[in-house]
C-alpha positions as CSV (number, residue, x, y, z in Angstrom):
1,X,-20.8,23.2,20.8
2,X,-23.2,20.8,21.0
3,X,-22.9,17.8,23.1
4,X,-25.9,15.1,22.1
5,X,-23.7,14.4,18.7
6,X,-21.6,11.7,18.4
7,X,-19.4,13.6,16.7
8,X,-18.6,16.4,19.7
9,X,-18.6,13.6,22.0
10,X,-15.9,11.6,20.4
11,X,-13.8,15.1,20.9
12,X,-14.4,15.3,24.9
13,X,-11.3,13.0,25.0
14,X,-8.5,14.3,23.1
15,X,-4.8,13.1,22.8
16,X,-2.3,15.7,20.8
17,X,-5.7,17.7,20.1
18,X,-7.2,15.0,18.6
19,X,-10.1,12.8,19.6
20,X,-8.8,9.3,21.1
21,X,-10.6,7.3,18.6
22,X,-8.4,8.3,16.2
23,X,-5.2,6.7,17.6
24,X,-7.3,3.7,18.4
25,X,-7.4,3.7,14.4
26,X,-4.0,4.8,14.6
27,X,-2.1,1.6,16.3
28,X,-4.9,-0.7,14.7
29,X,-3.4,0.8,11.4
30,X,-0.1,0.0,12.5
31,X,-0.7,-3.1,13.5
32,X,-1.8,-3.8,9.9
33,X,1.0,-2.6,8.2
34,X,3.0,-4.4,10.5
35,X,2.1,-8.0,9.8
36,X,1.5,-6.8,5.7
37,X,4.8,-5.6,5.1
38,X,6.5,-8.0,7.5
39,X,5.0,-10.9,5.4
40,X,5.5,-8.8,1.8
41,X,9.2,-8.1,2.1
42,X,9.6,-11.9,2.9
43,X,7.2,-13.7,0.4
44,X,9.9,-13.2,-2.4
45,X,13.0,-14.0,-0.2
46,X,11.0,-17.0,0.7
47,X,10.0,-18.0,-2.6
48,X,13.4,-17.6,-4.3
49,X,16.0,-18.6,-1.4
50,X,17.3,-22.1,-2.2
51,X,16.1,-25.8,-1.8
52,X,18.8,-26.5,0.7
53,X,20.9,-24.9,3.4
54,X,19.9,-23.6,7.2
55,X,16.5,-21.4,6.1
56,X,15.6,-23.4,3.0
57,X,13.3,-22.2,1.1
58,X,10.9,-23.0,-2.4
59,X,13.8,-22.6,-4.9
60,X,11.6,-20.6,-7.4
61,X,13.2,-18.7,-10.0
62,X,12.6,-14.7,-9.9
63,X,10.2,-15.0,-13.0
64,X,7.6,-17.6,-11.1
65,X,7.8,-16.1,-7.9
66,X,6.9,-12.6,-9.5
67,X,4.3,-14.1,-11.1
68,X,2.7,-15.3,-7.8
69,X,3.4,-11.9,-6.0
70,X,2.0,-9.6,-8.6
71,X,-1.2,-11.5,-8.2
72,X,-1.5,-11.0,-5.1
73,X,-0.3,-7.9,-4.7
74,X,-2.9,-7.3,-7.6
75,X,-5.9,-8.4,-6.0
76,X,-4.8,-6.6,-2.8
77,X,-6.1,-3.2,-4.7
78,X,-9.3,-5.1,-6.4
79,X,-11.1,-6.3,-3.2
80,X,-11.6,-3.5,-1.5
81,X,-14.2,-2.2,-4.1
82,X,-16.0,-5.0,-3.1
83,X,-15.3,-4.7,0.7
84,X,-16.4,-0.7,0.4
85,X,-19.8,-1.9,-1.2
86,X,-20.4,-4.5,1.5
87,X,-19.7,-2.4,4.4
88,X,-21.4,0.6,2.8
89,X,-24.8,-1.5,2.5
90,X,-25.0,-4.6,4.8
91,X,-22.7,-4.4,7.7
92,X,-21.1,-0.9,8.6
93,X,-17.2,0.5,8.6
94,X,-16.2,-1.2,12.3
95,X,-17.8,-4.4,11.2
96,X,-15.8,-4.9,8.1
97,X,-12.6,-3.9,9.9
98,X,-13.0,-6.4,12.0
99,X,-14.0,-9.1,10.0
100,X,-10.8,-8.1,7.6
101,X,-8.5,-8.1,10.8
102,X,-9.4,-11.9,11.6
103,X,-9.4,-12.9,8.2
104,X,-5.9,-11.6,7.7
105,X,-4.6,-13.2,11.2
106,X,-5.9,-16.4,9.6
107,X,-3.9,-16.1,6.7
108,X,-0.6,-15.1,8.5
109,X,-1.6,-18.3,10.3
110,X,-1.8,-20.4,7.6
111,X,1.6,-19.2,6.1
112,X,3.2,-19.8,9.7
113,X,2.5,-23.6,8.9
114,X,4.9,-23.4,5.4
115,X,3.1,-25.4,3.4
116,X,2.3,-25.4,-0.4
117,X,-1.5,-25.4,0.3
118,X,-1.3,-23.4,3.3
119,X,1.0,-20.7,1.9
120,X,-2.0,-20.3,-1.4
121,X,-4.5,-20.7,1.5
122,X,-2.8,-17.7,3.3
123,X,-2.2,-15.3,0.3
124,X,-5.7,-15.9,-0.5
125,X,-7.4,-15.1,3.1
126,X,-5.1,-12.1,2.9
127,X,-6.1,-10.9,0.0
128,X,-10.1,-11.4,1.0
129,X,-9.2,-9.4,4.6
130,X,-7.7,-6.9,3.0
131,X,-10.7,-6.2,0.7
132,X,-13.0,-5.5,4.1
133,X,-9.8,-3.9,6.0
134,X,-8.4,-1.7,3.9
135,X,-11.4,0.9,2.8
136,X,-13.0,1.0,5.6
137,X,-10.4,2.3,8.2
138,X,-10.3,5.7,5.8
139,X,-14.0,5.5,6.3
140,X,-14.1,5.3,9.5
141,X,-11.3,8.5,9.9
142,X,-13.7,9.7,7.4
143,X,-16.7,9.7,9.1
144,X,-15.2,10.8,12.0
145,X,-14.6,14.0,11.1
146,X,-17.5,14.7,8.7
147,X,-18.2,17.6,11.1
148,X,-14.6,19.2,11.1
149,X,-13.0,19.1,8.1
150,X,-10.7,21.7,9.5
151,X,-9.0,19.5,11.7
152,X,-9.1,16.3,8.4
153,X,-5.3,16.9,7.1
154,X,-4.2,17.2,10.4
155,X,-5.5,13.5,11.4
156,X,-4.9,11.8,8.1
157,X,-1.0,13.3,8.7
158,X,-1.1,11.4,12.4
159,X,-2.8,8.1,10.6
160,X,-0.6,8.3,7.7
161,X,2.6,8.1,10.3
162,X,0.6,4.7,11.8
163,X,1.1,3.4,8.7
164,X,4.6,3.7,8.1
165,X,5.7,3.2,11.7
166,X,3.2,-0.6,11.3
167,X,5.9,-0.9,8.1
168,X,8.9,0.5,9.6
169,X,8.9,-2.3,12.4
170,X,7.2,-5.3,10.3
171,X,10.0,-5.4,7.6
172,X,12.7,-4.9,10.4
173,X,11.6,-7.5,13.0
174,X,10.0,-9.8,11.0
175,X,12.9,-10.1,8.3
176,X,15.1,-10.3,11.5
177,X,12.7,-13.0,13.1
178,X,12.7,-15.2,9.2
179,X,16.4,-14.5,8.9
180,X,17.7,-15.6,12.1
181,X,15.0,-18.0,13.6
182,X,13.3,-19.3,10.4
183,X,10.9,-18.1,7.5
184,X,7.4,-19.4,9.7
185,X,8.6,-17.7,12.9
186,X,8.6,-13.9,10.4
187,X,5.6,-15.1,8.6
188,X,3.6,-16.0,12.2
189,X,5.2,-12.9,13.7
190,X,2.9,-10.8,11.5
191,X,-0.2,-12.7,12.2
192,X,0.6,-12.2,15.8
193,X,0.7,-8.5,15.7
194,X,-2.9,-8.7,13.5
195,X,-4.6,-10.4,16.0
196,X,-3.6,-8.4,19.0
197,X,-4.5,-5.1,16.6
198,X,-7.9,-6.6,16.3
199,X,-8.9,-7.6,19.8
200,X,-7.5,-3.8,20.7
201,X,-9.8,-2.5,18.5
202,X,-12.6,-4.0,19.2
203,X,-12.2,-3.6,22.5
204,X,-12.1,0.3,22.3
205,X,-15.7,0.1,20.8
206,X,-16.5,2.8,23.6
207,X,-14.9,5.6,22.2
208,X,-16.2,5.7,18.6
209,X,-19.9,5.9,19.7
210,X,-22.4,5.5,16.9
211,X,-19.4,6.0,14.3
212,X,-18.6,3.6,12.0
213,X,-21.8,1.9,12.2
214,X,-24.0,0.9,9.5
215,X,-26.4,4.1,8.5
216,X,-30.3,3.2,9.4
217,X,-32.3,2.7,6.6
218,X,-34.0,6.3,7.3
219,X,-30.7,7.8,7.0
220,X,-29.4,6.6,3.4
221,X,-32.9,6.9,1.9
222,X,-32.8,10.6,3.2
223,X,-29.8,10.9,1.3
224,X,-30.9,9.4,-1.9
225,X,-33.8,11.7,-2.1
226,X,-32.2,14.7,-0.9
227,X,-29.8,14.2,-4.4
228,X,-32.6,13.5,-6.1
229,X,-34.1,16.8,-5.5
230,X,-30.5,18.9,-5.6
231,X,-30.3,21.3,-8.1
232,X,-27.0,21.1,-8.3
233,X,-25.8,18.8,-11.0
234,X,-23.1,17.1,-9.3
235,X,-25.6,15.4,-7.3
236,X,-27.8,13.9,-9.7
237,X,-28.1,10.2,-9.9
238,X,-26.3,8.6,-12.5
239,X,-27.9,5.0,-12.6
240,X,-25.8,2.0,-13.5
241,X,-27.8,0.3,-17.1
242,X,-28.1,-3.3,-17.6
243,X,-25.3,-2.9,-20.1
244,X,-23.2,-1.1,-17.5
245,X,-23.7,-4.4,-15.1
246,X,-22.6,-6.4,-18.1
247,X,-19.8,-4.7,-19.0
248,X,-18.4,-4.2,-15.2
249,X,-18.9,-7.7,-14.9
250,X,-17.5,-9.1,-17.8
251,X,-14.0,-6.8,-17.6
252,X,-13.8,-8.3,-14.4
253,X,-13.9,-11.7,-14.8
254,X,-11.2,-11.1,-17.7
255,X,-9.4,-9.6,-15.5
256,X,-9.0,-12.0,-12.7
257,X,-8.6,-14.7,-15.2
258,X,-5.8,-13.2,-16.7
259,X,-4.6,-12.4,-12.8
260,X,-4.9,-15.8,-11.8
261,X,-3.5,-17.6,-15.4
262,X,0.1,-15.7,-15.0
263,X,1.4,-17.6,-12.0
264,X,-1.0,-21.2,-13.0
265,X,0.7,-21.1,-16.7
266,X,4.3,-19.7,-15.3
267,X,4.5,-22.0,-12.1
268,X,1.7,-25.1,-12.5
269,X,1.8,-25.7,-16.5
270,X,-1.9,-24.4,-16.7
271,X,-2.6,-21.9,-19.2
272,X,-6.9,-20.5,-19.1
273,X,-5.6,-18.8,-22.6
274,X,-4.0,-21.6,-24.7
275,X,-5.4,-20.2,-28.0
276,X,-4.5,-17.5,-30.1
277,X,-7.1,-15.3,-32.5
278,X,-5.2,-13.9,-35.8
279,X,-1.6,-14.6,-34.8
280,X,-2.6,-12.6,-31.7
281,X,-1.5,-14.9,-28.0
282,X,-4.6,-15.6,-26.0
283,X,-3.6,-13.9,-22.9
284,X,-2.9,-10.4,-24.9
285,X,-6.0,-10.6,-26.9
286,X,-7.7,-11.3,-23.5
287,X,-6.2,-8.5,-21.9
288,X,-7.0,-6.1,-24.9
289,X,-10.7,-7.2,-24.9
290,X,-11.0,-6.6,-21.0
291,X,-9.6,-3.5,-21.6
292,X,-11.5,-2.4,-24.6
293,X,-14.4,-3.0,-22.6
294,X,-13.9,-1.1,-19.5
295,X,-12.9,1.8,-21.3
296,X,-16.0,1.9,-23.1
297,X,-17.6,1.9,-20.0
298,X,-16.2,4.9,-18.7
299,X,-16.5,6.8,-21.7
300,X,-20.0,5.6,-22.0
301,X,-20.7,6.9,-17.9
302,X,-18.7,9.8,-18.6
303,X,-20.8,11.0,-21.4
304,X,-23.9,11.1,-19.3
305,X,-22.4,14.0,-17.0
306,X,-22.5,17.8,-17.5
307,X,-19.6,19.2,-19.5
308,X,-17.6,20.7,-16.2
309,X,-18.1,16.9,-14.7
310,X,-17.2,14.9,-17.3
311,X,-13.8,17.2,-18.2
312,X,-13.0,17.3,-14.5
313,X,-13.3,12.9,-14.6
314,X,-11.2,12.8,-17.7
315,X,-8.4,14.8,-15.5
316,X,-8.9,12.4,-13.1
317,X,-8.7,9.7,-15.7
318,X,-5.2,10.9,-16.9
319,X,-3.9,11.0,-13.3
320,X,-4.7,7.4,-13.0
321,X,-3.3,6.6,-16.2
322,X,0.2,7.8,-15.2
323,X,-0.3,6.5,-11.6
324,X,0.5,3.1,-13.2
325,X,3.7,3.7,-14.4
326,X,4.6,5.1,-10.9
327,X,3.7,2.1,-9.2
328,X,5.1,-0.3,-11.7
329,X,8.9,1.1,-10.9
330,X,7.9,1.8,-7.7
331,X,7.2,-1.7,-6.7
332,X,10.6,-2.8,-7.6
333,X,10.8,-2.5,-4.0
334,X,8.7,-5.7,-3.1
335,X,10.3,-7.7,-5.9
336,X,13.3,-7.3,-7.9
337,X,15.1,-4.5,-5.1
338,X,15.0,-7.5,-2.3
339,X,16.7,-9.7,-4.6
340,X,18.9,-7.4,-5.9
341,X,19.8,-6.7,-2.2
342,X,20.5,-10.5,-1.2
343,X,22.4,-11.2,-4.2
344,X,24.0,-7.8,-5.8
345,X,24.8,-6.0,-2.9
346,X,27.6,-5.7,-0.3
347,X,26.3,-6.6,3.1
348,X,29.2,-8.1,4.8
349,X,30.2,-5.5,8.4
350,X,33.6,-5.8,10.1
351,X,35.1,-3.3,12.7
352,X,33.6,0.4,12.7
353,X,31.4,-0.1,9.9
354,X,29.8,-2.6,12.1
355,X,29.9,-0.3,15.5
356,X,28.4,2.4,12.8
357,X,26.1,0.4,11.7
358,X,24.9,-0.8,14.8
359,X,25.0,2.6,16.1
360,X,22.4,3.7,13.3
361,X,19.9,0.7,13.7
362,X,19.5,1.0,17.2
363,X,18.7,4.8,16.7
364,X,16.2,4.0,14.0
365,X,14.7,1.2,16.3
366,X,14.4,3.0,19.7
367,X,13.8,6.8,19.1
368,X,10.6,5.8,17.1
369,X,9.7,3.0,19.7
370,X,9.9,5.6,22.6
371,X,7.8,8.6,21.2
372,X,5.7,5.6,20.3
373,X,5.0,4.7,23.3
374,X,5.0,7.8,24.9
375,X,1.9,8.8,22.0
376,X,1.0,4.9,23.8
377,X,0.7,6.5,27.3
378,X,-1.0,9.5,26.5
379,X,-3.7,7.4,25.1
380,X,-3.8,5.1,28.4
381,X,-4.7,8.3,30.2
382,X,-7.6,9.6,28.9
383,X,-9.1,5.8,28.2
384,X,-8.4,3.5,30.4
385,X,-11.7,3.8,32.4
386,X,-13.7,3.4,28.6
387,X,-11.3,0.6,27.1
388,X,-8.9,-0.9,29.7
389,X,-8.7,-3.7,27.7
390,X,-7.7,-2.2,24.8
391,X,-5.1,-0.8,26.9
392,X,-3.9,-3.5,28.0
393,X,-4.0,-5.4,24.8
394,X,-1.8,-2.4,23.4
395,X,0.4,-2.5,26.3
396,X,1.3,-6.2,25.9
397,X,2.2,-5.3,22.0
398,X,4.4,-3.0,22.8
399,X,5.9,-4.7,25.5
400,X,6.5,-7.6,22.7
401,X,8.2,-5.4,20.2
402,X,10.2,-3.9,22.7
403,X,11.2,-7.2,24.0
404,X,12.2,-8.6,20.1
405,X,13.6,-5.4,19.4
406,X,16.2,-5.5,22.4
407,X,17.0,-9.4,21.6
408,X,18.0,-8.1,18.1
409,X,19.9,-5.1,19.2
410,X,21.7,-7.1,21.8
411,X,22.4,-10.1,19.4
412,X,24.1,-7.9,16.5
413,X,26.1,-5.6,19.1
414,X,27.9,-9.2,20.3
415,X,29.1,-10.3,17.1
416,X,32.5,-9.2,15.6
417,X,31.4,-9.4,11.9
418,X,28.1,-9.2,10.5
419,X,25.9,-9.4,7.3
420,X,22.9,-6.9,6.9
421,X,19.9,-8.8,6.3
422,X,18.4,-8.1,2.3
423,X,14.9,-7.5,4.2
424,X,16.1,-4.1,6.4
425,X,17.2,-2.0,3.3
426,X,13.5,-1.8,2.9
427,X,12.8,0.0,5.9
428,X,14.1,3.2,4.8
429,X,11.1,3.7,2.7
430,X,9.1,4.0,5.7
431,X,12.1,6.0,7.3
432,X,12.3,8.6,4.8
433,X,8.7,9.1,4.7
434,X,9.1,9.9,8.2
435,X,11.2,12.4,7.8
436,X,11.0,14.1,4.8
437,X,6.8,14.0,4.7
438,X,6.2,17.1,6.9
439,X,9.1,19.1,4.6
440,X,7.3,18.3,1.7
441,X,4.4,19.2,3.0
442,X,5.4,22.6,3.7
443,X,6.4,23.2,0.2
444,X,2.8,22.2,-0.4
445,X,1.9,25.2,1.3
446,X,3.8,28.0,-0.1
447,X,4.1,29.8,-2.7
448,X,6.0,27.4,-4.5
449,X,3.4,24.9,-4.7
450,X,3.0,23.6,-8.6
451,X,0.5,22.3,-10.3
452,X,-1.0,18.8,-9.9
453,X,0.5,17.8,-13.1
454,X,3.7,19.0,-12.2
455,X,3.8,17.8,-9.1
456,X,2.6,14.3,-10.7
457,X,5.7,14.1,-13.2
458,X,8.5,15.5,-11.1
459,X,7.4,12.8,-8.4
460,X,7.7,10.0,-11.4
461,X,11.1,11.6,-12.5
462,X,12.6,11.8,-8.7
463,X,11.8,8.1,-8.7
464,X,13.5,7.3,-11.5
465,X,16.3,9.1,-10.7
466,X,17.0,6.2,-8.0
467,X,16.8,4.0,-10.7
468,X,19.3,5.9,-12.5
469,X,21.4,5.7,-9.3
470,X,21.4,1.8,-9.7
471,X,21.9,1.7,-13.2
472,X,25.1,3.8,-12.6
473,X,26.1,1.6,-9.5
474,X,25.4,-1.4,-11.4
475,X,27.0,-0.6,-14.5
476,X,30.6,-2.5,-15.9
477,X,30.0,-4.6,-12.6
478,X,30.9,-8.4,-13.6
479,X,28.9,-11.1,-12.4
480,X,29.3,-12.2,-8.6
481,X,31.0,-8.7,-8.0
482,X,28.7,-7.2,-5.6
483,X,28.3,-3.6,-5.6
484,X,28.5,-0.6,-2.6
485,X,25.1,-0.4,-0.5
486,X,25.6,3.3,-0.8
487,X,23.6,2.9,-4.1
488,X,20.7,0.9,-2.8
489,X,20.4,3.4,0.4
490,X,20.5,6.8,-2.4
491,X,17.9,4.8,-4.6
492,X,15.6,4.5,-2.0
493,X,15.7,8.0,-0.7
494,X,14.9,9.0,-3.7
495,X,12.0,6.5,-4.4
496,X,10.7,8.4,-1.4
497,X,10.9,11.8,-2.2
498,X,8.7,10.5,-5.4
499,X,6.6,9.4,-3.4
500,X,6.1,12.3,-1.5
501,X,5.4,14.1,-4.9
502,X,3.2,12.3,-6.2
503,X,1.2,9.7,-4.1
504,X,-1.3,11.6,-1.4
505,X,-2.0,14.4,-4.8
506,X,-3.6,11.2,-6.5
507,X,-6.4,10.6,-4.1
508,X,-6.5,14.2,-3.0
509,X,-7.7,15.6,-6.4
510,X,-10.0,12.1,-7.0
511,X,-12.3,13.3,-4.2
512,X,-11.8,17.3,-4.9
513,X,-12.7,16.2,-8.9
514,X,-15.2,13.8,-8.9
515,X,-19.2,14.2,-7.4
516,X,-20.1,12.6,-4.7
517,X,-22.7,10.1,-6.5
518,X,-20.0,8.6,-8.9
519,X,-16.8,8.9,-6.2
520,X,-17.2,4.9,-5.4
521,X,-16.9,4.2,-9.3
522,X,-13.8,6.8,-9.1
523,X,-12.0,5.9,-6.6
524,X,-12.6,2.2,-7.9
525,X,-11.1,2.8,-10.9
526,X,-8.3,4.9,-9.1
527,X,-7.3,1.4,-7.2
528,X,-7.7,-0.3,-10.3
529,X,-4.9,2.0,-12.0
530,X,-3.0,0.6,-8.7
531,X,-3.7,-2.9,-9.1
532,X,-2.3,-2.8,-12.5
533,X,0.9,-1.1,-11.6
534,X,1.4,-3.0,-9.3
535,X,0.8,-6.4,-11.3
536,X,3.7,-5.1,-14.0
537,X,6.1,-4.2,-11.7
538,X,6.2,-8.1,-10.5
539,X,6.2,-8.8,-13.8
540,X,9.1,-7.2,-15.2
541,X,10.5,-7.1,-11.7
542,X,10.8,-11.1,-11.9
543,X,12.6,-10.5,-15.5
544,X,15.6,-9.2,-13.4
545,X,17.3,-12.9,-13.5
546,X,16.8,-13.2,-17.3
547,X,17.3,-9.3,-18.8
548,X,20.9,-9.3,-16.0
549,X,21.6,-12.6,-18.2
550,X,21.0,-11.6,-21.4
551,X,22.4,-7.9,-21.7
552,X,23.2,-6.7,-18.0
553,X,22.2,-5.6,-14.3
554,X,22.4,-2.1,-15.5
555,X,20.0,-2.3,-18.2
556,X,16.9,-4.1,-16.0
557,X,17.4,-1.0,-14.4
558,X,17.6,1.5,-17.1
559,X,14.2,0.1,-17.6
560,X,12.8,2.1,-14.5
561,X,14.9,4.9,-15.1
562,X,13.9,6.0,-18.8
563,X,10.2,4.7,-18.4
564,X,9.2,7.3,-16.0
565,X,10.8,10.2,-17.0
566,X,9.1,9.7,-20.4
567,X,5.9,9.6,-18.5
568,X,7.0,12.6,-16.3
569,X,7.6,14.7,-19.0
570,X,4.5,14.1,-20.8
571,X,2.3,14.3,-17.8
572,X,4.1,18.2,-17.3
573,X,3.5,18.5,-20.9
574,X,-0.1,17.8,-20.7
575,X,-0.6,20.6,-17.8
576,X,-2.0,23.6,-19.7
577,X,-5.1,20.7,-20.9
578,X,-5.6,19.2,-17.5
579,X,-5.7,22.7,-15.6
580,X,-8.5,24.0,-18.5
581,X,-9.9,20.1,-17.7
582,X,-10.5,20.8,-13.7
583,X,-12.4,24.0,-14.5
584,X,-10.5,25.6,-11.4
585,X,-10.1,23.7,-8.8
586,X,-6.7,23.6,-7.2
């Protein structure tokens, strides 16, 4: 092997067979997911818990405070096109990481002060740090292991358990922290955790070598010409027109209009769209035109491609389609599923459902901390002469969340009754994953593996089948009658197990589909699909209070139950077209 690259020399240090660098990336990730689902599964506790009482808080109703989430969680999935292009022209991978890390600890600051303008302040520096954060740790995994791909699944499984450990412990200790202590202390928790991720991170700078820098000029104009002269069609340029720029620009400016006018016309009386054209409300023609447009702009793009390239981005077009209405049930769990938790569920612990209980948590808490920390040590080893600061930093972390996690253990094991806080049900998302990811993943690779489009609509009909679950649960149940947790736990174990099915396929088959030259675009368009979903489902997710009012809690969730097995079906259905549309790959 050859020593000069960058690439062999970022293997010369290896933890679990894998170079170092990547659990660098690894607890940074964490870290990340940490303070964003720690601050997520309180934002619409927050918003809705009442005016008065020990942890006041806005008094919103579940309509306005949807509104406000499914903005944000909107534009959480649009910036990163825009921090990709920046990092992949101006300023490099690690750059934009970093820059997204301290942006984000300044909005988890902001919120920590729990005021109107700082809360908006907050969501909105979150949103902008997330835009440079978000693509460009992938990149960086990415571009670390351009030169063996064998050894790719392998690390993305490793970073993809970063992830949901960084969610596993924001939700628990920072809806502890917010239940128990006050909504700023889970809110400034998460910043916390975001700033110590960043300074570890750039402090372990040593290790990644020339990766995850910006590309010298040379470089990317070797690359442009070197497509330019392929004879391979995939590679050929496909130049954005001035009518392409037009269109791209104008779709999005509807679209963040319409983003930004749901929660200013719901909440502050403002509506961007107070007109209507042919009987037709302002914001629906709006979001028709906007979407008119951008479809005319793929089709137009797609056109220009060889026949093999074009059917295999009209698969890939499909696959998005139906990604939204995954996302819009699956979402529930940052909106509507928290509420229904605090309000529709039976929390309340006495006697040896409590010692159970108990019992459980503190498995869930201190198995994962300790092989953790153990992955923590075995870092420490082979860096601590490169990046004993990062160390160090990492150290301190852990020593924190062991230190809040044995306060909270301690404090629940000395009380005689109990109430589980609505925020830790959302944990077992992360949990499951855990568990069940490396089972699925098997089946992957058997001989029972289906299809893409099979595997696309039995993961939207397992999900719904948790929503079925509720529906059942919920159904004859009078008002103020609050149901079994049994059925909230079932729910989300299947909400999982969809999941699984369906969510790494998506971006697996966008970059085995789509050419290099128009992946960006792609992959763009992929998040876009996301963004969407995820706007509806804190939508209709804040409709909860009025559909349980006007027919029952049982239909609001019928909703998510017959939605996506329609579009599981028909995704099946549409199998024998979207295999003869890949032209063979698998």
């Amino acid at each position: 092997m050859n020593q000069n690259t960058s690439e062999d020399n970022f293997f010369n240090s290896t933890v679990l067979g894998h170079p170092s660098g990547l659990f660098v990336l690894f607890f940074t990730e964490m870290w990340e997911r940490f303070s964003f689902y720690g601050m997520r599964v309180l934002l619409i506790l927050f918003l809705t818990a009442s005016l008065t009482g020990d942890n006041a808080g806005w008094g919103w109703n579940a309509e306005n405070a949807g509104a406000l989430y499914g903005t944000y969680a909107m534009l959480l999935y649009i910036t990163p096109i825009f921090g990709g292009i920046v990092a992949d022209r101006y300023i490099g991978y690690r750059w934009a990481v970093v820059i997204g890390s301290v942006v984000m600890t300044l909005g988890h600051g902001a919120m920590f002060l729990n005021t109107p303008f700082m809360l908006y302040l907050g969501l909105g520096l979150l949103v902008i740090g997330t835009g440079f954060f978000k693509p460009n740790m992938t990149s960086i995994l990415s571009d670390m292991y351009k030169a063996f791909p064998e050894k790719k699944d392998g690390a993305y499984t490793i970073f993809y358990m970063g992830v949901n450990a960084g969610a596993f412990f924001g939700m628990m200790l920072c809806g502890y922290l917010a239940s128990n202590l006050g909504w700023h202390w889970g809110f400034g928790l998460a910043g916390i955790f975001m700033l110590l991720g960043t300074i570890q991170f750039w402090m372990a700078k040593p290790l990644f070598g020339s990766i995850g820098e910006l590309p010298t000029k040379e470089k990317r104009e070797a690359a442009e010409t070197t497509a330019r002269l392929s004879n391979n069609p995939e590679d050929k340029p496909n130049p954005y027109t001035a009518i392409d720029y037009a269109l791209i620009g104008i779709s999005t400016i509807i679209g963040l209009l319409y983003a930004f006018n749901d929660p200013l016309s719901k909440i502050g009386g403002i509506n961007l769209f107070d007109f209507s054209i042919a009987n037709v409300d302002g914001s629906i023609f709006m979001i028709l035109l906007g979407l008119a447009l951008f479809l005319y702009l793929v089709i137009s793009r797609l056109m220009r491609y060889t026949t093999v390239v074009r059917d295999r981005m009209i698969a890939v077009v499909i696959f998005a389609f139906f990604t939204i209405f995954f996302w819009m049930a699956f979402e529930q769990g940052a909106s509507s599923l928290v509420i229904y938790a605090r309000d529709n569920v039976d929390r309340s612990l006495v006697g040896t459902s409590l010692t159970i209980f108990n019992t459980v948590n503190t498995l869930l808490t201190v198995v994962p901390l300790i092989i953790i920390s153990w992955v923590l040590f075995l870092l420490a080893k082979q860096t601590w002469r490169k990046a004993l600061i990062s160390n160090v930093v990492l150290a301190i972390t852990f020593l924190g969340v062991w230190g809040i996690s044995i306060w909270m253990l301690n404090n629940e094991f000395g009380k005689e009754a109990s109430e589980i806080d609505p925020s830790w049900f959302s944990i077992l998302n992360s949990f499951f994953i855990i568990a069940f990811a490396s089972t699925v993943s098997k089946i992957w690779d058997s001989k029972f593996n289906p299809p893409a489009a099979t595997k696309y609509g039995l993961g939207l009909i397992i999900m719904a089948v948790g929503f079925g679950l509720l529906a059942y649960g919920s159904h004859g149940v009078e008002k103020g009658i609050k149901v079994s947790m049994i059925w909230l736990v079932l729910a989300y174990l299947f909400h999982t197990l969809g999941e699984l099915f369906l969510s790494p396929v998506g971006l697996s088959y966008v970059s085995k589909l789509v050419p290099a030259r128009m992946i960006a675009f792609m992959f763009g368009m992929w998040y876009l699909a996301i963004a969407i979903g995820n706007k509806l489902a804190a939508v209709l997710g804040g409709q909860i209070e009025n559909i349980t009012n006007t027919y029952s809690l049982s239909t609001f969730f019928l909703i998510f139950t017959i939605v996506p097995i329609l579009a599981g079906l028909i995704v099946i259905m549409l199998n024998p077209m979207l295999k003869k549309l890949m032209h063979g790959v698998k």
